[in-house]
PDB file as gemmi writes it, atoms N, CA and C in Angstrom:
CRYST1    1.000    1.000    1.000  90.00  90.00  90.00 P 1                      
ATOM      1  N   UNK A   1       0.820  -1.192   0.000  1.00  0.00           N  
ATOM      2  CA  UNK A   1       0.000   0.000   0.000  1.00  0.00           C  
ATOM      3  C   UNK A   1       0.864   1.255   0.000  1.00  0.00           C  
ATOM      4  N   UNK A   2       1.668   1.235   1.097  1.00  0.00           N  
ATOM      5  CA  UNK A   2       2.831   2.393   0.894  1.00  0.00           C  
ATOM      6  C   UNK A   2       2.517   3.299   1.675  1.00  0.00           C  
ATOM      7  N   UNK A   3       2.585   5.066   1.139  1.00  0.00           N  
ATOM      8  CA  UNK A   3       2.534   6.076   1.527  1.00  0.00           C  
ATOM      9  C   UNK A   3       1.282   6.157   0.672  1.00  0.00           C  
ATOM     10  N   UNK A   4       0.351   7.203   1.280  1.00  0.00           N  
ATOM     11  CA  UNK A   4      -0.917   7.889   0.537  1.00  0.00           C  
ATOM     12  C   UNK A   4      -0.570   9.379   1.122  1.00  0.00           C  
ATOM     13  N   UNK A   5      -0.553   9.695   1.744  1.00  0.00           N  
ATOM     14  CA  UNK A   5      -0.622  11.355   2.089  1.00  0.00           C  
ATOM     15  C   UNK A   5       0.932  11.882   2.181  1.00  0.00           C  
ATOM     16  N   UNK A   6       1.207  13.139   2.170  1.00  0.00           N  
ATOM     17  CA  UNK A   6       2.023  14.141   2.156  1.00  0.00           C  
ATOM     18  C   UNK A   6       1.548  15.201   3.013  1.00  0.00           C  
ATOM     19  N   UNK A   7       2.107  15.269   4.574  1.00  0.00           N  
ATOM     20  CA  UNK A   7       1.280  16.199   5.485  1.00  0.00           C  
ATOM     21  C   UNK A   7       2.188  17.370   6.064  1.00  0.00           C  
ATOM     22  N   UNK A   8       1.944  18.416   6.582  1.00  0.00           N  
ATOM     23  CA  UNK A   8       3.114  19.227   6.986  1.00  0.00           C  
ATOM     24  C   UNK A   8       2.714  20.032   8.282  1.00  0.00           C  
ATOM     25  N   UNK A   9       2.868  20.259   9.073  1.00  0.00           N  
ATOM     26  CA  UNK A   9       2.636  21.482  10.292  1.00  0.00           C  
ATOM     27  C   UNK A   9       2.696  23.029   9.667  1.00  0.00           C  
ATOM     28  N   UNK A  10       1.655  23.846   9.233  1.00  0.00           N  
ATOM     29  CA  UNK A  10       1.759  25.220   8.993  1.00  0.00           C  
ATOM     30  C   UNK A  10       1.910  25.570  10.469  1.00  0.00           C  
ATOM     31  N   UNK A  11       3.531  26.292  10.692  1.00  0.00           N  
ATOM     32  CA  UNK A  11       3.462  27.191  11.718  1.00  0.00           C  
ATOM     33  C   UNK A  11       3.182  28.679  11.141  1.00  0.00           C  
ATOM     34  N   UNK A  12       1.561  29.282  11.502  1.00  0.00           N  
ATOM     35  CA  UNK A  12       1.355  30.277  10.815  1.00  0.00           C  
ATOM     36  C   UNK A  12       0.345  30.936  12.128  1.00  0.00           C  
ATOM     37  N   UNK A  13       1.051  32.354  13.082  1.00  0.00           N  
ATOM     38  CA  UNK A  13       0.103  32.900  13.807  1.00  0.00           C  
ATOM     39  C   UNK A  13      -0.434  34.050  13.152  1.00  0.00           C  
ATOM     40  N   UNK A  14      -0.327  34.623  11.976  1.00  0.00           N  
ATOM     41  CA  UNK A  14      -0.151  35.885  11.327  1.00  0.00           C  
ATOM     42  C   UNK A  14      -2.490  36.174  11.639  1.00  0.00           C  
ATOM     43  N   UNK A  15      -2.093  37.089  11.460  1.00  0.00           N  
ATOM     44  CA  UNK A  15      -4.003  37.544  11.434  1.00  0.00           C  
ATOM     45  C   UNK A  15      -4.367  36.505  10.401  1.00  0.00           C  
ATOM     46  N   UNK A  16      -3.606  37.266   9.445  1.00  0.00           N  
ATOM     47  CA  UNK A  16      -4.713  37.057   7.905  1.00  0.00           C  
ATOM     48  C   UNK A  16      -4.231  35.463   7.511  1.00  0.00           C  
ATOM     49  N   UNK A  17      -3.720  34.269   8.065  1.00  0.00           N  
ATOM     50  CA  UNK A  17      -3.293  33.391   7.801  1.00  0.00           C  
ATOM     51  C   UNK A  17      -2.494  33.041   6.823  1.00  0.00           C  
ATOM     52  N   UNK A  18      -1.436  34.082   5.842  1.00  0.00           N  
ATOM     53  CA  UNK A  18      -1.135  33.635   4.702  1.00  0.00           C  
ATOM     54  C   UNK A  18      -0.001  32.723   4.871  1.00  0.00           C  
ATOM     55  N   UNK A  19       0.602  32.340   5.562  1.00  0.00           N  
ATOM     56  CA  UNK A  19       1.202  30.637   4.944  1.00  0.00           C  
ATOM     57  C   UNK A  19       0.597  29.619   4.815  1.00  0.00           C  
ATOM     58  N   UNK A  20      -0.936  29.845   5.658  1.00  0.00           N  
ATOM     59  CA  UNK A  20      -1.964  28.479   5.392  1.00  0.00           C  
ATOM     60  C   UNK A  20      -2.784  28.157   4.437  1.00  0.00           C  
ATOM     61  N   UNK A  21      -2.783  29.622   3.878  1.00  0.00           N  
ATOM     62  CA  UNK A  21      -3.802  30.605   2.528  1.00  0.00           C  
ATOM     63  C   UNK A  21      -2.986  29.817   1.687  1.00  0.00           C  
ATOM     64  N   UNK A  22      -1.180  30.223   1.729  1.00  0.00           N  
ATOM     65  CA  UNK A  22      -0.583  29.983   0.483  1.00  0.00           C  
ATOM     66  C   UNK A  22      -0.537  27.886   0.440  1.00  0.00           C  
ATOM     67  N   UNK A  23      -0.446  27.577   1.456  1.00  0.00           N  
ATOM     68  CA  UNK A  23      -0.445  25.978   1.273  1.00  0.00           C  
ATOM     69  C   UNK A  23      -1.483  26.077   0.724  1.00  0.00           C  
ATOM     70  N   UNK A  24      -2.601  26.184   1.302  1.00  0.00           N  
ATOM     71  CA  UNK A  24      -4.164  26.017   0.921  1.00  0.00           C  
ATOM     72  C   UNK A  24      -3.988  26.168  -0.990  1.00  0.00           C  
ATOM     73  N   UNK A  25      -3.908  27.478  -0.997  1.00  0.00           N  
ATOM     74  CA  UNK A  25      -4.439  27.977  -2.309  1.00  0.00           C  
ATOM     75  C   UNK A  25      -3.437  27.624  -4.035  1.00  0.00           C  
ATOM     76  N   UNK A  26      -1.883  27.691  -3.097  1.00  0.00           N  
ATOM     77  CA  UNK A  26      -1.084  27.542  -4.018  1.00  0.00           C  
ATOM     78  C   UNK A  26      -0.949  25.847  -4.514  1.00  0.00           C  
ATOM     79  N   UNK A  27      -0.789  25.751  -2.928  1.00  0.00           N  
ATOM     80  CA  UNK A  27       0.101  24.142  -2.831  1.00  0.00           C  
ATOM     81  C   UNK A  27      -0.624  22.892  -2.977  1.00  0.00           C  
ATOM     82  N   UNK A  28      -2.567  23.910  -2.506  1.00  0.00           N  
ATOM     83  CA  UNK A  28      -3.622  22.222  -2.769  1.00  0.00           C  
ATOM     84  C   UNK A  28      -3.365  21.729  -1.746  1.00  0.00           C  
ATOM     85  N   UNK A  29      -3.085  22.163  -0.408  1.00  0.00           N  
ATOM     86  CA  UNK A  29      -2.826  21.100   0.797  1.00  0.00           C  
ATOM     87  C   UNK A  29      -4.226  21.730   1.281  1.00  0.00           C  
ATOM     88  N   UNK A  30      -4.578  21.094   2.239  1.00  0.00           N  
ATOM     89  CA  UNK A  30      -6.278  20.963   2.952  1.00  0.00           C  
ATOM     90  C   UNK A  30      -5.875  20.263   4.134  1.00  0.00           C  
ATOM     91  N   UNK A  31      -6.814  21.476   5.198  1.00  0.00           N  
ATOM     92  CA  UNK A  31      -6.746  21.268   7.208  1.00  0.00           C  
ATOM     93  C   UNK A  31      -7.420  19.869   6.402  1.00  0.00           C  
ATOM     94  N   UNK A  32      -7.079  18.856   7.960  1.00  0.00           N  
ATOM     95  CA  UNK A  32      -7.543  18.002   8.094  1.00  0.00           C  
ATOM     96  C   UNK A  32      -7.882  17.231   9.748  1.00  0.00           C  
ATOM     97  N   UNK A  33      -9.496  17.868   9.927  1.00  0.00           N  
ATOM     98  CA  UNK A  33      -9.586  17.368  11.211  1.00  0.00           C  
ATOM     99  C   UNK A  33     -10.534  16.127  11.311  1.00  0.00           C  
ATOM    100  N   UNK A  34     -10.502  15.338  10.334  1.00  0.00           N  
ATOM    101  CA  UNK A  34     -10.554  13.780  10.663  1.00  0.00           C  
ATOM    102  C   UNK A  34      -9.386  12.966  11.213  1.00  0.00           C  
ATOM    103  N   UNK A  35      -7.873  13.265  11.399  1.00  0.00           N  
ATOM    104  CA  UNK A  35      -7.140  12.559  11.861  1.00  0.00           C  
ATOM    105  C   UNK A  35      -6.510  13.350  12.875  1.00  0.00           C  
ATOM    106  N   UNK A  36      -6.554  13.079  14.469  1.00  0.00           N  
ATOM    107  CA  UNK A  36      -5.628  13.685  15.353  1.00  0.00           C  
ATOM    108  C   UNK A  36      -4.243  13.341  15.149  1.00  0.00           C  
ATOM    109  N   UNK A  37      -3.962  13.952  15.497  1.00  0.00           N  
ATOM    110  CA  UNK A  37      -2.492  14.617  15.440  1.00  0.00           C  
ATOM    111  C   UNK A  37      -1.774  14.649  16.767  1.00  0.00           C  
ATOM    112  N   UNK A  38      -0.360  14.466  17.073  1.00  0.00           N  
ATOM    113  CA  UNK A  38       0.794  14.662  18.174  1.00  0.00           C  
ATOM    114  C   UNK A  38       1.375  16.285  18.185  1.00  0.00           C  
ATOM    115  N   UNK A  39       1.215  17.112  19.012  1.00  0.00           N  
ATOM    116  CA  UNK A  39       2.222  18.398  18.869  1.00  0.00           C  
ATOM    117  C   UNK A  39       2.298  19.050  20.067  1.00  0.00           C  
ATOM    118  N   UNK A  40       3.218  19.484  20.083  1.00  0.00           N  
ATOM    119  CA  UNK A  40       4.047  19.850  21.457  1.00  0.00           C  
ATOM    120  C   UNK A  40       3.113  21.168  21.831  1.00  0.00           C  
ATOM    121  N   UNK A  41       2.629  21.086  23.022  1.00  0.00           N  
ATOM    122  CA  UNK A  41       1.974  22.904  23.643  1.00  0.00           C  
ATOM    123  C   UNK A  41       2.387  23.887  23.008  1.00  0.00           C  
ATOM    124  N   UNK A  42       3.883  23.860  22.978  1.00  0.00           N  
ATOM    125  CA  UNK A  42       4.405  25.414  22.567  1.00  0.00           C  
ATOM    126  C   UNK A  42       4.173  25.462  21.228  1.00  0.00           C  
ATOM    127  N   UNK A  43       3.389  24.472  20.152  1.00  0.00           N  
ATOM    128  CA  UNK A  43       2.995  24.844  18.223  1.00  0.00           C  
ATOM    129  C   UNK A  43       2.034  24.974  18.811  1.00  0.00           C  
ATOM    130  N   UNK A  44       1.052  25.751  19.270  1.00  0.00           N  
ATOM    131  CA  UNK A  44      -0.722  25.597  19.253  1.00  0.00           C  
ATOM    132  C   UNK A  44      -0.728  26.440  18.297  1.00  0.00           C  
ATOM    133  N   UNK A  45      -0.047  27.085  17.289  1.00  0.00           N  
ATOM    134  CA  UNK A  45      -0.208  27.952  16.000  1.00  0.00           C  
ATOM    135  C   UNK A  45       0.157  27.047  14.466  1.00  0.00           C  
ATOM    136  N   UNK A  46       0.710  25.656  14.856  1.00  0.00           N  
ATOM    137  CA  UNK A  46       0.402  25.017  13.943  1.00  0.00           C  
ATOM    138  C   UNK A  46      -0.741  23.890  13.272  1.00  0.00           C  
ATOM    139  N   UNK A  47      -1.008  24.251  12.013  1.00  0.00           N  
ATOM    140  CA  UNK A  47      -2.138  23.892  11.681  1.00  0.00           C  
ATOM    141  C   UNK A  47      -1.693  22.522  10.393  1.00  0.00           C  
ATOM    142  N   UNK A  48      -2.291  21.194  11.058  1.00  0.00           N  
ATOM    143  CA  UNK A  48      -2.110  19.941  10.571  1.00  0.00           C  
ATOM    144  C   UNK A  48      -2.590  19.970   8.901  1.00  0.00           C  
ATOM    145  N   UNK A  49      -1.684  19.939   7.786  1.00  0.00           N  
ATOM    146  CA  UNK A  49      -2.554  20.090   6.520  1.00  0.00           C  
ATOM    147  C   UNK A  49      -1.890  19.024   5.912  1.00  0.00           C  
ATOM    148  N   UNK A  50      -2.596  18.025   5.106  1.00  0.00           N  
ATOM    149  CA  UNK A  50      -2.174  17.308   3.853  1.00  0.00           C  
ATOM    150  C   UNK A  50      -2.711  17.186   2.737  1.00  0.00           C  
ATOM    151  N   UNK A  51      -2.270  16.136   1.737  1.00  0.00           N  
ATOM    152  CA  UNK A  51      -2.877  16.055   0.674  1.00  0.00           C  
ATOM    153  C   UNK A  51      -2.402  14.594  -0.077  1.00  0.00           C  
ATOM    154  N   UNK A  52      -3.281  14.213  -0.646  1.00  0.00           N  
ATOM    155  CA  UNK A  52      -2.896  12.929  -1.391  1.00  0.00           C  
ATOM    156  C   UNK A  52      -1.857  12.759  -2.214  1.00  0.00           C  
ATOM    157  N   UNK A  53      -1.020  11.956  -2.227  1.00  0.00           N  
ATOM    158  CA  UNK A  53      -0.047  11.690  -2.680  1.00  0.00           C  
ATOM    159  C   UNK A  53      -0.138  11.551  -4.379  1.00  0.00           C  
ATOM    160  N   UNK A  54      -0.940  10.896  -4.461  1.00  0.00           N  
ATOM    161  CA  UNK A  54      -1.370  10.457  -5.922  1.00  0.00           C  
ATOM    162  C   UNK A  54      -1.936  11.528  -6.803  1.00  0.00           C  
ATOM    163  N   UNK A  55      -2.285  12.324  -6.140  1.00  0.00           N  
ATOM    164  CA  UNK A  55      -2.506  13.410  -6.601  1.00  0.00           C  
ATOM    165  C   UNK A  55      -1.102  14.833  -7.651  1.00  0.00           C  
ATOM    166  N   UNK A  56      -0.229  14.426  -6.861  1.00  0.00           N  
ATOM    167  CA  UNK A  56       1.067  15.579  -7.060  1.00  0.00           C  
ATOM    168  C   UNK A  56       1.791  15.751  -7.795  1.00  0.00           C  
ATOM    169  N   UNK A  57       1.860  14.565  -8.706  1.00  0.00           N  
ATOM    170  CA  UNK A  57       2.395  14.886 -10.514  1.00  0.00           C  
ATOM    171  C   UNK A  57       1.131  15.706 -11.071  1.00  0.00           C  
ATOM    172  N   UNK A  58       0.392  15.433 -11.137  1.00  0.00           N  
ATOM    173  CA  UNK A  58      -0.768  16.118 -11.692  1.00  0.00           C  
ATOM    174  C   UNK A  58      -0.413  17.705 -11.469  1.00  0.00           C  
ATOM    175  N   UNK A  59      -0.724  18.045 -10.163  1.00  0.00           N  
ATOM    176  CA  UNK A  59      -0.819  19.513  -9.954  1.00  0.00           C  
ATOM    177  C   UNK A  59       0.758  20.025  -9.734  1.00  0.00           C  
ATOM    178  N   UNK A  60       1.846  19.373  -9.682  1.00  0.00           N  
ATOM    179  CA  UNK A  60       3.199  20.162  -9.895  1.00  0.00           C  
ATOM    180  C   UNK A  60       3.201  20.621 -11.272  1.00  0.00           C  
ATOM    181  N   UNK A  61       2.937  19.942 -12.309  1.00  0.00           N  
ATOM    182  CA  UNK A  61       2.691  20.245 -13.928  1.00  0.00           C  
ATOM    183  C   UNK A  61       2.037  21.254 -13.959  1.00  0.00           C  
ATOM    184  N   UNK A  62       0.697  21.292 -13.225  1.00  0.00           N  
ATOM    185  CA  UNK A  62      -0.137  22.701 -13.328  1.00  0.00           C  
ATOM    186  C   UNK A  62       0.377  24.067 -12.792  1.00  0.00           C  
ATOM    187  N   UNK A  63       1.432  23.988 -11.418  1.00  0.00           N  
ATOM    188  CA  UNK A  63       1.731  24.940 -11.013  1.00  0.00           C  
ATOM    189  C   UNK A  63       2.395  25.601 -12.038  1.00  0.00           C  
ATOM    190  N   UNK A  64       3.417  24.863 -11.939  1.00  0.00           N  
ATOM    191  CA  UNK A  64       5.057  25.035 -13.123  1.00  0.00           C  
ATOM    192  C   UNK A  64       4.115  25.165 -14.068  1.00  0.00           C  
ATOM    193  N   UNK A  65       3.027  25.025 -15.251  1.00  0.00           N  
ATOM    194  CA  UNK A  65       2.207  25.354 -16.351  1.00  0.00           C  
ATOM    195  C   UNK A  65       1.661  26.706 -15.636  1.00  0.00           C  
ATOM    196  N   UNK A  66       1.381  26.829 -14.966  1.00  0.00           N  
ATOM    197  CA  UNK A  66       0.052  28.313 -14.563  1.00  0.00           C  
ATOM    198  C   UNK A  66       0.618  29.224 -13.989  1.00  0.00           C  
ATOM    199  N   UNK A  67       1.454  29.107 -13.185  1.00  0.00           N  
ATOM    200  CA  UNK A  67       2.305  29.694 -11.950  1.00  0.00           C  
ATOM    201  C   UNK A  67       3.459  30.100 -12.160  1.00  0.00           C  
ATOM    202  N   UNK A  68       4.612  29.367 -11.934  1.00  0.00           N  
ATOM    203  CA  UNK A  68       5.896  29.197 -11.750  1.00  0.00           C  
ATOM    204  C   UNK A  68       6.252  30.347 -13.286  1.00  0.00           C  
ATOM    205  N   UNK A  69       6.040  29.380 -14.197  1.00  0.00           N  
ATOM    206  CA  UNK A  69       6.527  29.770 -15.280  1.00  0.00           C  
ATOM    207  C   UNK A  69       6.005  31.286 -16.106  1.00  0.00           C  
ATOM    208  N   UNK A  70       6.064  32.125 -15.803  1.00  0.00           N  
ATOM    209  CA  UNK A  70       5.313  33.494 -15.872  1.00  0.00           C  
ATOM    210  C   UNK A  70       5.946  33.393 -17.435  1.00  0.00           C  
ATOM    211  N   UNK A  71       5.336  34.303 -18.366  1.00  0.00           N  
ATOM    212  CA  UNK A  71       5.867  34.715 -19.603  1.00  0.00           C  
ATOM    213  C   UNK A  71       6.421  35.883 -19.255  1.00  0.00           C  
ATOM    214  N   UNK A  72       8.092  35.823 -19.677  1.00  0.00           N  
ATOM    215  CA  UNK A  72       8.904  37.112 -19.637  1.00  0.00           C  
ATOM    216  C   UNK A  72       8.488  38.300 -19.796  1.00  0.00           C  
ATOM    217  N   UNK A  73       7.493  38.467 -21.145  1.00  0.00           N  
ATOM    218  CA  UNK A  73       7.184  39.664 -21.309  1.00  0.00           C  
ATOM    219  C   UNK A  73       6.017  40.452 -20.897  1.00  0.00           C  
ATOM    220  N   UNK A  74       5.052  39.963 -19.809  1.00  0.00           N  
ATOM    221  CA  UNK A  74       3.913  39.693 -19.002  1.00  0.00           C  
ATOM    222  C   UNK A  74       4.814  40.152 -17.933  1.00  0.00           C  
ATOM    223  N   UNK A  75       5.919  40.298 -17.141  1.00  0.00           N  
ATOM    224  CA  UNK A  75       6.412  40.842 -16.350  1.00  0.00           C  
ATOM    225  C   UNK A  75       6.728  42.550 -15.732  1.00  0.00           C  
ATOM    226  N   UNK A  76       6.361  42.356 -14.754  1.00  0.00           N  
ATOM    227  CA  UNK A  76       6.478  44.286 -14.321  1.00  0.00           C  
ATOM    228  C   UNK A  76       8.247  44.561 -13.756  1.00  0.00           C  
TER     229      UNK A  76                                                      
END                                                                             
């Protein structure tokens, strides 16, 4: 069976949440509070996120296609 998920600790206390925004929005990772989790008192600002494994050729192609790869001349 193997590995299925790819999970990470967002340590993110900021107001507006953007390292959880940017996992979330950029990276396709998603909170997940169907599975508890182990973490030390002093992370209570980290937030448990993963994502399917099988999933991540797919959407690295899309980033690097949509994202990453800006057209030079589309640049400020």
């Amino acid at each position: 069976m193997g590995c299925q998920y790819l999970y990470l600790f967002a340590a993110d206390d900021s107001e507006n949440r953007k390292l959880v925004n940017y996992y979330a929005d950029k990276l396709k990772f998603r909170s997940a509070t169907e599975w508890g989790t182990v973490k030390p008192i002093y992370d209570f600002t980290c937030e448990f996120m993963c994502q399917e494994i099988s999933h991540l050729d797919t959407k690295m192609k899309k980033f690097f296609n949509e994202e990453f790869n800006v057209n030079p001349e589309e640049q400020v």
